[in-house]
C-alpha positions in Angstrom: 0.6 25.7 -5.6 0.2 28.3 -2.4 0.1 25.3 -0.1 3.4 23.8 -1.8 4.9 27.2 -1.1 3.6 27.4 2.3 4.9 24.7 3.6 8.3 24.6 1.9 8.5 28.5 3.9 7.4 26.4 7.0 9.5 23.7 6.3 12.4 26.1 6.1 11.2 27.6 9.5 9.3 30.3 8.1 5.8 31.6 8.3 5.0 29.7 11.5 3.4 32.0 13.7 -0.3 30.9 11.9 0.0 27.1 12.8 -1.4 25.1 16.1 0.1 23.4 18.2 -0.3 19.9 16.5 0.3 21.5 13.1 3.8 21.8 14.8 4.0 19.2 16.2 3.2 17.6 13.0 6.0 19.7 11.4 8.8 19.1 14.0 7.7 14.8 13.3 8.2 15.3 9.4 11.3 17.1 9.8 13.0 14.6 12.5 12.1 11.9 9.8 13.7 13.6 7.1 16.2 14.5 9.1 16.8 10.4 9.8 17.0 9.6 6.0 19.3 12.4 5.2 21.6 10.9 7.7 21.3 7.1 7.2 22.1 8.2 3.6 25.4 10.3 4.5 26.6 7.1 6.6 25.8 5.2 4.1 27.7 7.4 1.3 30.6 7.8 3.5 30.6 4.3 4.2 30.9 3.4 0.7 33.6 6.4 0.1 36.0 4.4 2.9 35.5 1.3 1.5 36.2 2.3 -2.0 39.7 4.0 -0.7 40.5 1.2 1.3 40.4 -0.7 -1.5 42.1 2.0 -3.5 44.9 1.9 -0.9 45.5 -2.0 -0.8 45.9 -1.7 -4.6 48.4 1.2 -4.3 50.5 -0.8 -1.3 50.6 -3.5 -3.2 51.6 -1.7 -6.7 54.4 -0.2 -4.7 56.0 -3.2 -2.8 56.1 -4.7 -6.6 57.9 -1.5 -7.4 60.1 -1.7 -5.0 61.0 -5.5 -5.3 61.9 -4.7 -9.4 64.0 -2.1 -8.2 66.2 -4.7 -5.6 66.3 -6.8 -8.8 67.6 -4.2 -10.7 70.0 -3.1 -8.5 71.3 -6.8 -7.7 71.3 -7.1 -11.5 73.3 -4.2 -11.9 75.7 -4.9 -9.1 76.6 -8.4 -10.6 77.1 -7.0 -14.2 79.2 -4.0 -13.5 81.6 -6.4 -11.2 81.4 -9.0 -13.9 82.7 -6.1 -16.4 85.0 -4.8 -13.7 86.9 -8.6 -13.7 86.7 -9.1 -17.7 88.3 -5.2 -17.6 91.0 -5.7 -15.2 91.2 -9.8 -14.0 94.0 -9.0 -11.8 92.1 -5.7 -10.0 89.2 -4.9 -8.2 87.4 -2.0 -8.0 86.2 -1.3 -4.1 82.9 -2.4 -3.5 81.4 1.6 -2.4 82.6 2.1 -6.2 80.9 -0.6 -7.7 77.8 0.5 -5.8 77.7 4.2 -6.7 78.2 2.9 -10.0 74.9 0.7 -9.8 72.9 3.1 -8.6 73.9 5.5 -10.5 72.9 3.1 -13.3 69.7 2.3 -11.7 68.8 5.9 -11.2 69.3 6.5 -14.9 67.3 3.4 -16.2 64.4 4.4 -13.8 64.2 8.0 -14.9 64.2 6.6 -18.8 
């Protein structure tokens, strides 16, 4: 148990005025090797952490160009009905197109916040 704790106080740079010269040596070689796989490991974890939000991204593009296409749908939709109900209204008038539009999206504004 004493030699655990030793070198765990060496180890953490402690202690080492009672070791050789190869016993450092020896030291400074374990810790460059642990100091390898600690790193190859934290590539390796960051590595996997890009990929997984590159993928996360892709998913969240795509999710928002369908978004956006139901939304042109909707508002061509909406366009067509209100000057569809505009004519069957009034055959004779039309409403200017700007009014038709602020209607629509006005309209689509209210069925996207439902």
């Amino acid at each position: 148990m004493e030699v655990l704790q030793r070198n765990q106080r060496n180890y953490m740079g402690e202690d080492l005025d009672g070791l050789s010269l190869k016993e450092l040596q020896s030291l400074e070689q374990q810790l460059d090797s642990s100091l390898k796989h600690i790193r190859t490991r934290k590539n390796q974890v960051m590595y996997e952490s890009i990929s997984e939000l590159q993928k996360k991204d892709k998913a969240l593009q795509e999710h928002n160009n369908l978004l956006s296409k139901k939304i042109k749908e909707k508002e061509k939709e909406l366009t067509q009905e209100e000057l569809q109900n505009s004519m069957e209204v009034n055959p004779n008038e039309t409403q200017p197109l700007e009014s038709m539009i602020t209607t629509a999206a006005g309209l689509v504004s209210f069925l996207l916040s439902a």
